[in-house]
N, C-alpha and C positions, 0 to 999 in steps of 0.2 A: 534453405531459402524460405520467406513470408511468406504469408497469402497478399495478395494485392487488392487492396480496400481506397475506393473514389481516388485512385489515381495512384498511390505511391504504396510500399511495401513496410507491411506490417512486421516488424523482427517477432513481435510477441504472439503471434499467430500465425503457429505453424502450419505448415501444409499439409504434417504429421504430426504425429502427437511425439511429444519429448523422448528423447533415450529414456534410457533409467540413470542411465548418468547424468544428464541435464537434470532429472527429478530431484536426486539423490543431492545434487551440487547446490539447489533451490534451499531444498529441505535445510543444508547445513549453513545457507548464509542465512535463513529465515532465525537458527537456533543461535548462530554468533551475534545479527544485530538484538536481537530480544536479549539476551545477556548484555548486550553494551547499554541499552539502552533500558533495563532494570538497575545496572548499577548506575545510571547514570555520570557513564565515565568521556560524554561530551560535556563539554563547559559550555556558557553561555557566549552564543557568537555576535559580530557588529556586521551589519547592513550595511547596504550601500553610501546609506546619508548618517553612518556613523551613530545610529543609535544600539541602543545595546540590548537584542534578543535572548533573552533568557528560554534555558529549556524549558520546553510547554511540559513538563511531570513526568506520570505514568503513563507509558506507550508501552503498546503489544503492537505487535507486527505478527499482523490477518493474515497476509499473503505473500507470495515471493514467485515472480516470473522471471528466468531466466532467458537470453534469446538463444537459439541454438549453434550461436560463435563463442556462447559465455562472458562477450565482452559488453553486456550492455543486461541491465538486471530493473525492473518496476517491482518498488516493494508497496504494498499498502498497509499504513500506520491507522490506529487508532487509537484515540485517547481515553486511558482509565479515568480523568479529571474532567473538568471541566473547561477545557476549551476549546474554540472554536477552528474549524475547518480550515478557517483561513491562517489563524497564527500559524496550525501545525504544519500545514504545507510549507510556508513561508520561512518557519524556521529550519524543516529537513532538506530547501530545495537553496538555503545562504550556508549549511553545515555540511553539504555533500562531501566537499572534497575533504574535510576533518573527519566526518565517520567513516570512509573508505581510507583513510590514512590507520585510523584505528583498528577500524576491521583488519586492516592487511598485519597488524602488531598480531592480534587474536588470531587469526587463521591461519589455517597450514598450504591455503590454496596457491599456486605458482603464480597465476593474475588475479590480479579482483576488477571485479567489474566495474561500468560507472551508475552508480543509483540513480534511478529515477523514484521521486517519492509520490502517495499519491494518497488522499486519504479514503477509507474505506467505508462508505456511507450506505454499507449492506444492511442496517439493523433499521436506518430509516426508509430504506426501500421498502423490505419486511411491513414495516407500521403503515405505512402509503399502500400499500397493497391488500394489508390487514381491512382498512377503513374501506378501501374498496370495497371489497367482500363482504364487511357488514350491512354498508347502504343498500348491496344487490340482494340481500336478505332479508333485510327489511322491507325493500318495494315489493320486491315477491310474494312476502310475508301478507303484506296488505292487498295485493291485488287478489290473492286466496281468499282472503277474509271477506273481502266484497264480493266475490263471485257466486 
């Protein structure tokens, strides 16, 4: 069971920390979609209003949480190219039921999960944090210097 966060229950936030089977199950869909989505063996999918979403490139896939029923998976994608947060969500959150159709050809697992994509915006928190710490190093810096 979840932990319970502002009113409803979190799958991805356990109460305790993952088996090593849940780990181990993580680790292996983290390695099958990063191989789907190197060879880029999704095609380019259509929207709702029938426009035609091409794959957003090179994607690595950062992260992989599984819940501990295994029927419910958050992976976090990032892009080797150049696009934006919002394509790549956009395109992995209209291609779900196509990459879980693939994934389950690749893997040897009994069920597969349902994806939740999500993109992994760790490298800009890092820089946001970085600048932090420089400004507070700076003021410091100068308030030394005047003292």
């Amino acid at each position: 069971m979840g932990t319970k966060r502002k009113g409803k229950v979190d799958l991805f936030m356990p109460a305790r920390p993952p088996s090593p089977r849940v780990h181990r199950i993580s680790r292996e869909i983290q390695r099958v979609l990063s191989d789907i989505f190197i060879r880029e063996e999704i095609p380019s999918v259509f929207d709702k209003e029938g426009k035609l979403v091409p794959f957003p490139g090179p994607i690595t896939v950062t992260d992989v949480k599984v819940s501990q029923d295994l029927l419910e998976c958050n992976v976090w994608v990032r892009s080797l190219g150049k696009h934006q947060e919002s394509e790549i969500v956009s395109y992995f959150n209209i291609a779900a039921g196509l990459i879980r159709k693939v994934f389950a050809a690749k893997s040897k697992m009994r069920f597969v999960p349902h994806f939740h994509f999500n993109f992994d915006d760790f490298f800009e928190k890092v820089e946001r944090l970085d600048n932090i710490l420089k400004k507070n190093k700076e003021k410091s810096d100068t308030l030394t210097d005047n003292a």
